[in-house]
Every structure is written in structure tokens, then in C-alpha cells.
C-alpha positions as CSV (number, residue, x, y, z in Angstrom):
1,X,40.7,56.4,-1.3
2,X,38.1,57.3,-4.0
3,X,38.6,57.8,-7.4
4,X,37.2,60.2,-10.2
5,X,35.2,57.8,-12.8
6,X,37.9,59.1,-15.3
7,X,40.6,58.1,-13.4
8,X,38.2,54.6,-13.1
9,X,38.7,53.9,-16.8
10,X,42.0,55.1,-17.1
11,X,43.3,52.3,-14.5
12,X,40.4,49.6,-16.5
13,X,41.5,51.0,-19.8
14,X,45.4,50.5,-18.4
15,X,45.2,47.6,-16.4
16,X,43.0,45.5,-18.1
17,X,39.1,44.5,-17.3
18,X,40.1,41.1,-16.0
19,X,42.6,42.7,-12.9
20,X,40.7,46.2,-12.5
21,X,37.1,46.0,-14.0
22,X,35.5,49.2,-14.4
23,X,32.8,49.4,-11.5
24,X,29.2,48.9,-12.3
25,X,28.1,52.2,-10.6
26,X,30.7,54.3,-13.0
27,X,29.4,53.1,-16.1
28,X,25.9,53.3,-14.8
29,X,26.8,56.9,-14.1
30,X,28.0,57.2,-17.9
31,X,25.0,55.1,-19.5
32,X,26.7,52.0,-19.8
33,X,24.6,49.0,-18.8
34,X,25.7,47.6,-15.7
35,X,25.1,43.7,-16.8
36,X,27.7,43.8,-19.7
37,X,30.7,42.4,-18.9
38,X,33.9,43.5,-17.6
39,X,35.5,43.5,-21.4
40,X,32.3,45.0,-22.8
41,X,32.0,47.2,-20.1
42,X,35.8,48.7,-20.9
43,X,35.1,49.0,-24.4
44,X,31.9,50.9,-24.3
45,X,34.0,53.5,-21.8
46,X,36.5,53.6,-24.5
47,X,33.9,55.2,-26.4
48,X,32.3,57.1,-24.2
49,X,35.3,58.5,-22.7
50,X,36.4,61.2,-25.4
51,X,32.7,61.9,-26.4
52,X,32.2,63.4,-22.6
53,X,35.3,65.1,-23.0
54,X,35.3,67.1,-26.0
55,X,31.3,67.6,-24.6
56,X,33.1,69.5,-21.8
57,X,32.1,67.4,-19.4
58,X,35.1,67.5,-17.1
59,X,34.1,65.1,-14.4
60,X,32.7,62.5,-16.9
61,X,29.6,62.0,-15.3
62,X,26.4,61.9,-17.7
63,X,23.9,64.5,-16.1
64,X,20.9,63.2,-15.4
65,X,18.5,66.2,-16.4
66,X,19.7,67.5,-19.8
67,X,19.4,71.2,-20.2
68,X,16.9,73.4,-21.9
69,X,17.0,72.7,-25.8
70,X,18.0,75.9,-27.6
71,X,15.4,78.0,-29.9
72,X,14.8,77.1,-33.1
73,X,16.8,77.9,-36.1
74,X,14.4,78.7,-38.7
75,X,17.2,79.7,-41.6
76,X,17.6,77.1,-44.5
77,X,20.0,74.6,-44.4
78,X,23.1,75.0,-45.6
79,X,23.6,74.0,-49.1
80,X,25.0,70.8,-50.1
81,X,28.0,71.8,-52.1
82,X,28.8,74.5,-49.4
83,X,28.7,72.1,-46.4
84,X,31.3,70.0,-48.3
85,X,33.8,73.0,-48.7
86,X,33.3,73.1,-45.0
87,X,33.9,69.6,-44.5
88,X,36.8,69.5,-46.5
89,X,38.0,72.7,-44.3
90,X,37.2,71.0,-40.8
91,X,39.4,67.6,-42.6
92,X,42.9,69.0,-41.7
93,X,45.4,71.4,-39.9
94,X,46.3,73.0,-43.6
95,X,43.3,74.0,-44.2
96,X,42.2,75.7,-40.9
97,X,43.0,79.0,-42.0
98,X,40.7,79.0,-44.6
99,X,37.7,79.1,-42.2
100,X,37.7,83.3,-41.7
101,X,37.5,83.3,-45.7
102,X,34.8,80.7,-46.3
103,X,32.4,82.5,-42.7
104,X,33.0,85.8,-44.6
105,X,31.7,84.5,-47.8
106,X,28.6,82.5,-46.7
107,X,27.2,85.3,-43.8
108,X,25.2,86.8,-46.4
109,X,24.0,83.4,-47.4
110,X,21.5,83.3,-43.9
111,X,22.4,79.6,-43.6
112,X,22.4,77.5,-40.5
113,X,25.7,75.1,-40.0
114,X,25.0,71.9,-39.4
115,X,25.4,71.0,-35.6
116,X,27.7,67.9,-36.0
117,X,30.3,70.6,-37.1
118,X,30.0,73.2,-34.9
119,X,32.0,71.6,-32.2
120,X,35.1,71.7,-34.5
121,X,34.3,74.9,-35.4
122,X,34.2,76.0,-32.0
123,X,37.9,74.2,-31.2
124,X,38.7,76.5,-34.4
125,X,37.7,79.4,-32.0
126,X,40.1,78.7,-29.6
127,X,43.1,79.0,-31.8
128,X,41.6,81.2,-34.4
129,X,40.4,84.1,-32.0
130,X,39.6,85.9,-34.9
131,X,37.0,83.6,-35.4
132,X,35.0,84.5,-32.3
133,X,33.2,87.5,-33.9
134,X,32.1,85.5,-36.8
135,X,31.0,82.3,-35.2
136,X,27.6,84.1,-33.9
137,X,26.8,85.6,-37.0
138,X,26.7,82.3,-38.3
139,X,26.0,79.6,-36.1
140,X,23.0,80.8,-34.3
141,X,20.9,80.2,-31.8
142,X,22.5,76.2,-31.6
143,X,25.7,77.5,-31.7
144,X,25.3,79.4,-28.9
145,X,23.6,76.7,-26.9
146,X,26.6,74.2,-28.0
147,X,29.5,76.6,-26.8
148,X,27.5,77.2,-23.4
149,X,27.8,73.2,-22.9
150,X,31.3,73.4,-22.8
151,X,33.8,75.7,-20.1
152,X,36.4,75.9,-22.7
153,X,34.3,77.2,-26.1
154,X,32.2,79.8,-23.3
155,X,34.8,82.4,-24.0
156,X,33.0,82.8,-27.3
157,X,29.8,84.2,-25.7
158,X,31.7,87.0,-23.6
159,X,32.8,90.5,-25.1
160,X,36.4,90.9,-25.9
161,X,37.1,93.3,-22.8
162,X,36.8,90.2,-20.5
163,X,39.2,87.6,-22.8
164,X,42.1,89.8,-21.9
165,X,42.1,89.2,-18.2
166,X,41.1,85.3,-18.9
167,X,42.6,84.5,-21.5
168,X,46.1,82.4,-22.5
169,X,49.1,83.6,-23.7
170,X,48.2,82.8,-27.3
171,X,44.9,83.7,-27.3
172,X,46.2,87.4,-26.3
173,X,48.3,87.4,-29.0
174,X,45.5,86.8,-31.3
175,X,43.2,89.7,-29.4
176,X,46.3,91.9,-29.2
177,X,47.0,91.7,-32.8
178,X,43.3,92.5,-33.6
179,X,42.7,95.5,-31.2
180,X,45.8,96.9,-32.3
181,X,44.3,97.6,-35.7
182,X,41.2,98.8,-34.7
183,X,41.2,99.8,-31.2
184,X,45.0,100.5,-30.6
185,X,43.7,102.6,-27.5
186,X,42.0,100.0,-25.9
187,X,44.8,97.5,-26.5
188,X,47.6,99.8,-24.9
189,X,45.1,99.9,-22.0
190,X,45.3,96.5,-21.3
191,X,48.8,96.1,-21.8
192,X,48.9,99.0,-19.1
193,X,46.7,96.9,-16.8
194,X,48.7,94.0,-17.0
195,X,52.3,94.8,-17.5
196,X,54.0,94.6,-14.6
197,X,52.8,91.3,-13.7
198,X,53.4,89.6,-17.2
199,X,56.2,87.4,-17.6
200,X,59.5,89.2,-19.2
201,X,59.5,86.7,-22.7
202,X,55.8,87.6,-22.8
203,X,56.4,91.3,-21.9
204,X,58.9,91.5,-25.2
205,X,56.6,89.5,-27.6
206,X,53.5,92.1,-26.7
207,X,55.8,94.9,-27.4
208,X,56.2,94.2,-30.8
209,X,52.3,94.4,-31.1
210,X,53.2,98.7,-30.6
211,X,54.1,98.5,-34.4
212,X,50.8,98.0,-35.5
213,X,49.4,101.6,-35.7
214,X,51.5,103.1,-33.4
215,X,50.9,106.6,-32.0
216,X,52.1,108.7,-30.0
217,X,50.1,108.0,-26.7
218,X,52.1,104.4,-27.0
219,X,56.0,106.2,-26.4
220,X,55.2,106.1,-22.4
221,X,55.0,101.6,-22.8
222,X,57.4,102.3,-25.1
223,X,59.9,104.5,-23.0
224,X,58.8,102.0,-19.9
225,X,59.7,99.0,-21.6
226,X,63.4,100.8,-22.4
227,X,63.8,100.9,-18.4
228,X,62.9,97.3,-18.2
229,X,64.3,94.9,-15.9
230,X,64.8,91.8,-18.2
231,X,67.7,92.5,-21.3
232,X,65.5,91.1,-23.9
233,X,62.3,93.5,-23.6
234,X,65.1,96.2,-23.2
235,X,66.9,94.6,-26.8
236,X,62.7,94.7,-28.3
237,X,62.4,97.8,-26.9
238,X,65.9,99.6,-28.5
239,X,64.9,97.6,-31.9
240,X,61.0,99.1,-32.2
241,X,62.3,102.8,-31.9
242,X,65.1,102.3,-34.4
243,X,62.2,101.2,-36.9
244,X,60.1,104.0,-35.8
245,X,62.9,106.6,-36.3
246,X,64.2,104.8,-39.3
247,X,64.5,107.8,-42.1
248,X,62.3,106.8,-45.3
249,X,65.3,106.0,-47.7
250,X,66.7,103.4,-45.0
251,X,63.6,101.9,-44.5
252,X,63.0,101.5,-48.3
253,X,66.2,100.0,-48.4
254,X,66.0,97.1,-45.2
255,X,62.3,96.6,-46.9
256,X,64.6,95.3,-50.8
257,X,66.9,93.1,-48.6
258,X,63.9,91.7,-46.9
259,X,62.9,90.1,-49.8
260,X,66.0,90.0,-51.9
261,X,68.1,88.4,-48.7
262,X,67.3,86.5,-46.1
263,X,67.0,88.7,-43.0
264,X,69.5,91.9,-42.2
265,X,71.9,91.2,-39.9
266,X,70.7,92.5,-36.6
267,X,67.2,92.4,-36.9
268,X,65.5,89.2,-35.9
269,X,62.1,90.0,-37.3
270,X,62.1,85.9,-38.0
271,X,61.6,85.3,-33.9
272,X,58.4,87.6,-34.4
273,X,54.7,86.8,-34.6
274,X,54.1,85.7,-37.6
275,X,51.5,89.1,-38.2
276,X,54.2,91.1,-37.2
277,X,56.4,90.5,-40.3
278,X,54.6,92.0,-42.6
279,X,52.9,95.0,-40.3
280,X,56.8,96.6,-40.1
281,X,55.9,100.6,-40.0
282,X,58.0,100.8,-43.8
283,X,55.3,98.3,-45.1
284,X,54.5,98.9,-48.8
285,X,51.7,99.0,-50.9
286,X,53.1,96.2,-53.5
287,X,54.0,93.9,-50.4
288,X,51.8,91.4,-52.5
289,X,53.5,92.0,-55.5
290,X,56.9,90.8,-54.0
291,X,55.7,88.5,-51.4
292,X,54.2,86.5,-54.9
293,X,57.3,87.4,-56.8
294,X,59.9,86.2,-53.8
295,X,57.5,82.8,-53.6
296,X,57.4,81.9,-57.7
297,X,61.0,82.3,-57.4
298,X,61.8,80.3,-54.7
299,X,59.3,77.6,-56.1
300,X,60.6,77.3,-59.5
301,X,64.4,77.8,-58.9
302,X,66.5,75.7,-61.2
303,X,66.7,72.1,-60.3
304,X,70.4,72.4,-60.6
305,X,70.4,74.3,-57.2
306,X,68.6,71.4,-56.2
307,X,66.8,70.4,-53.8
308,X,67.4,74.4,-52.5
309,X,66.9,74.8,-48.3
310,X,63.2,76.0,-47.4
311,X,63.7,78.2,-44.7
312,X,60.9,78.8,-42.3
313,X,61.1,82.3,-44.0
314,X,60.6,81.0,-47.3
315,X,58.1,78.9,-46.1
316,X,56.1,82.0,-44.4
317,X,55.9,83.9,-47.5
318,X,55.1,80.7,-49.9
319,X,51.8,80.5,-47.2
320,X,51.1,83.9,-47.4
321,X,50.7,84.2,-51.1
322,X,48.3,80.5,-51.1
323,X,46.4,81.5,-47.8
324,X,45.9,85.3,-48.6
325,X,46.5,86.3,-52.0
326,X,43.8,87.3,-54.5
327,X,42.6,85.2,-57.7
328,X,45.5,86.8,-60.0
329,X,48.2,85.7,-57.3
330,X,46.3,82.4,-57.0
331,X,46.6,81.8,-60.5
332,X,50.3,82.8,-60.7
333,X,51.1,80.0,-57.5
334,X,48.9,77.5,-59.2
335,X,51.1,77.6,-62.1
336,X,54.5,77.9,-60.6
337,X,53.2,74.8,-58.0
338,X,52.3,73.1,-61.4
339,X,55.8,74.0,-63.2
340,X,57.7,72.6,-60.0
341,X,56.2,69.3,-59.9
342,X,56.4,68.8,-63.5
343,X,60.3,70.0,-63.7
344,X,60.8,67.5,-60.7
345,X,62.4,71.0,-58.8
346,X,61.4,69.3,-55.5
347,X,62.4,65.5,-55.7
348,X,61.8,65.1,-52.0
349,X,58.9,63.0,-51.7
350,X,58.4,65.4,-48.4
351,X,58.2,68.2,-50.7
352,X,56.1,67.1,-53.2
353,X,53.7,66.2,-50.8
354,X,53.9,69.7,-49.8
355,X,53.4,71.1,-53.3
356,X,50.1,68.7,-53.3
357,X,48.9,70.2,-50.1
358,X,49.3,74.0,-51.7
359,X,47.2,73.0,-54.4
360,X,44.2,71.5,-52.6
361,X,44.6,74.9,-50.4
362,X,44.1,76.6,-54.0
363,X,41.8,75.1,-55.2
364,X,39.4,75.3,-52.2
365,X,40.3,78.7,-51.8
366,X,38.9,78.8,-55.2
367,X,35.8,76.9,-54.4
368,X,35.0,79.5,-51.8
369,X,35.1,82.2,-54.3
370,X,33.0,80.9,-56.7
371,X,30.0,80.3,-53.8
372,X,27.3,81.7,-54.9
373,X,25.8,84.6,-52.8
């Protein structure tokens, strides 16, 4: 029985080089000298190994004609100072969501990435879909050639209509969310394409996507979705219209004791997509205002409550005021972080290492303001 040269140095890697030495025709095949020995051999594959995988080379075999080199990019190099922002961006989870701002900012700069990142960048993409449209604007003609190299990053290269069919669960989320508000038409007819054969959890999470500039071409899903088999797209379904038909006055009102309380009793907008929560149809202009408001509050609260719960709702709202808000909000969190830390409001060494996370997200959200363009 053959084996796959990864499944070679997995049993090398697991075994040990001594009772199951990687053959010498499997590391030829991934450029590994053949005359090393057995340990040196392993070692170099341990190496090798995760290099030909993130390359997207799923069978781990090196190819031995290399493909055509991609055209030139003739724009300048990126700046110094603006390739560390990125760098310090690419460093962490916390900081992913900063990468839609900082592309935004630097398109009119005509710069090229440097290739070393755009592999990162490109396993940004596959969370971030939102990402997709931006990354070739900016990462040109090596970009392009990079993603080709590898299955998973190709999605980048194909128009949205495609992804739908293709694409995970959370990725459709993500392309959902952003046809909704600006092709709501286009994202019903998918949904219509699709909906009978989607899975019932999945059915009721795409429903709640019908918020996001509904219309009245969407009441049919709607009414469908109100017939449905499973309980819990019917329970989605019942809880949409009641928002939809929900008189100005009440809606005004469920809007004060979102913020005020936790959530109403009855509506479990906290199991929703994270978008979703603050796309509600009685969404109002100063959503800011309290979202900042709710978060200063909640991050300065007397250290005789102390240390207060975090919910995950609290949570959402402290990150959408550091990820989104503009310099004046900024400035507010920067000082009610800095108040916190110095009143000792959060003892937890958990939570001041929290605090000290939202202020490097500040202050490179700052740093990507201030590029010059």
C-alpha cells in the first residue's frame, strides 16, 4: 500500500527517523537532498512541510517546471512607515479588522504590497470577504499571480455571482450581508436558488439577512419561510415581521432598552450575526452616539461594582466603538480606556490585558488616519 509523501512525513515526523525514515525519493520530490541523513532528512521536511502547504500545494510534491512569472509591477514601493502599519496589522487576530480601513486609505497611494505579505493578506480574504474587492485594487499583477498558486485564495479572482454556489457557510454570510446593501435583488435571488436545499439552522440565520433593506419583493421568502418545515426558521420568521410591522413609537422604545438594558425579553437579537444587530429596521441616526455612550459607561463604571460581568453584548458594542467609530469617538474610548486602567476599574489581569489590546487597536487606527495621501 502506497502512501501520499505527506502522509510519509507525518508517520517520519511521528514515529521517529530511526524506526520510519522518510524515503529518499520523497524528499528528493520536495528538494531535500537525498544523502542527508535520516534525522536531517526529517528535520528539513519539518520545514518544508507547512511552506508547501500554505503554497497550496496539496499533494506536497515540488513541481518541477515552475509557472510563468507574473507581469511586472511598475508602481513604487510601498513606503516604509506604511508597510509597518501593515505589519503590525498582519501581527494578530485583534487587529485583522483593521485591514478594510488601512486598503481604503492607501488605494489612492498607487503602491505595490510587498509580496512576503500578500499570502496573509490573502488568508484575510477568506474570512474577510469583504476584502475580496479590495485586494485587486491593491495587490496587482503579483497578487493575482500569488492567489492563482493556491485552490483556496482562487475565489478571489472570480466574480461574486459564482462564490454563492461555491462558497462556505461563512463566507455566504459575509457576501449575503454585502449584497443585501447594495444589491438586495440579487441577494434574494440566490437565496431563491438555494433555499430548499440549505440546511434549516442555515435557512433561519439567512433570513435574518431580509432586514437589511427590505422591500417588498422579499414578503414571498418571507411568507415561505412562515410555512417552513423546521420551528426555528418558523420562530425567525414570526420575529422579522413583528420588527417590520413594529409601529414607530414601539420601535423607538425596544431601540432605549437596547441600550439601557440588556436585551428585551423575547427577542434574541444576541444569537444574531454580529452585522445584524445594529442593521434592525428602527436603527437610528445617533446609533454612534449611544453605542459610545453605552461603552464609556460600561468601561468606567465604579470600581465598587467591581470587577462588573462583560457580557458578550457589552463586549460587541465596546468593539464597535474601537473598530468603527470616528476620531471624536476614538478620542472619547482612548480616554475612558486610560481612566479605567488608572482607577484600577478592571483588576483582572485578563482585563487589563484587554484594555492594552484596545489601545494598540487605537492607536493604529490612528496611525492609519494620519497616512499621508
Amino acid at each position: 500500500m502506497s502512501h501520499s509523501p505527506e502522509q510519509q512525513i507525518q508517520t517520519s515526523l511521528f514515529l521517529g527517523a530511526e524506526t520510519a525514515p522518510l524515503p529518499v525519493e520523497t524528499a528528493t520530490q520536495l528538494g531535500i537532498p537525498g544523502d542527508l541523513a535520516p534525522v536531517a532528512r526529517n528535520l528539513r521536511a519539518l520545514a518544508v512541510f507547512p511552506v508547501l502547504r500554505r503554497a497550496g500545494k496539496t499533494a506536497l510534491v515540488l513541481s518541477t517546471s515552475l509557472p510563468p512569472a507574473p507581469a511586472p509591477d511598475l508602481r513604487a514601493p510601498m513606503p516604509p512607515p506604511v508597510r509597518q502599519i501593515l505589519e503590525q496589522i498582519l501581527k494578530g487576530p485583534v487587529f485583522w479588522p483593521l485591514l478594510p480601513e488601512f486598503f481604503k486609505k492607501i488605494a489612492p497611494l498607487q503602491v505595490k504590497i510587498p509580496p512576503a505579505l500578500l499570502p496573509d493578506i490573502l488568508e484575510q480574504c477568506l474570512v474577510q470577504v469583504d476584502l475580496k474587492s479590495i485586494f485587486l485594487e491593491i495587490a496587482g499583477p503579483v497578487g493575482a499571480w500569488i492567489a492563482e498558486q493556491n485552490p483556496a485564495w482562487r475565489f478571489v479572482l472570480k466574480p461574486d455571482m459564482a462564490d454563492w454556489y461555491t462558497a462556505t457557510y461563512q463566507t455566504r454570510l459575509h457576501l449575503l450581508e454585502k449584497m443585501r446593501r447594495h444589491k438586495p435583488a440579487e441577494a434574494r435571488r440566490w437565496l431563491g436558488d438555494t433555499w430548499k436545499e440549505e440546511r434549516s439552522e442555515h435557512r433561519a440565520v439567512f433570513l435574518q439577512y431580509l432586514l437589511l433593506n427590505f422591500e417588498s419583493a422579499d414578503l414571498p421568502l418571507l411568507e415561505q419561510a412562515l410555512q417552513d418545515r423546521s420551528k426555528e426558521v418558523q420562530q425567525q420568521a414570526r420575529m422579522i415581521k413583528a420588527l417590520l410591522e413594529m409601529p414607530a413609537a414601539q420601535a423607538a422604545a425596544l431601540w432605549t432598552a437596547f441600550y439601557e438594558a440588556d436585551f428585551p425579553e423575547g427577542l434574541d437579537i444576541q444569537a444574531w450575526p454580529a452585522p445584524l444587530r445594529f442593521q434592525l429596521p428602527f436603527r437610528k441616526a445617533d446609533v454612534l452616539e449611544k453605542a459610545a455612550e453605552k461603552a464609556e459607561k460600561l468601561i468606567v463604571q465604579s470600581s465598587q461594582e467591581a470587577p462588573a460581568p462583560k457580557s458578550a453584548y457589552t463586549r460587541y458594542v465596546t468593539d464597535r466603538v474601537i473598530y468603527q467609530a470616528d476620531a471624536l469617538h476614538l478620542h472619547r474610548a482612548v480616554n475612558a480606556l486610560n481612566i479605567a486602567l488608572s482607577e484600577n476599574t478592571f483588576p483582572s489581569f485578563y482585563q487589563r490585558q484587554e484594555i492594552g489590546q484596545y489601545l494598540q487597536i487605537i492607536e493604529l487606527r490612528r496611525k492609519i488616519q494620519e497616512i499621508p495621501v
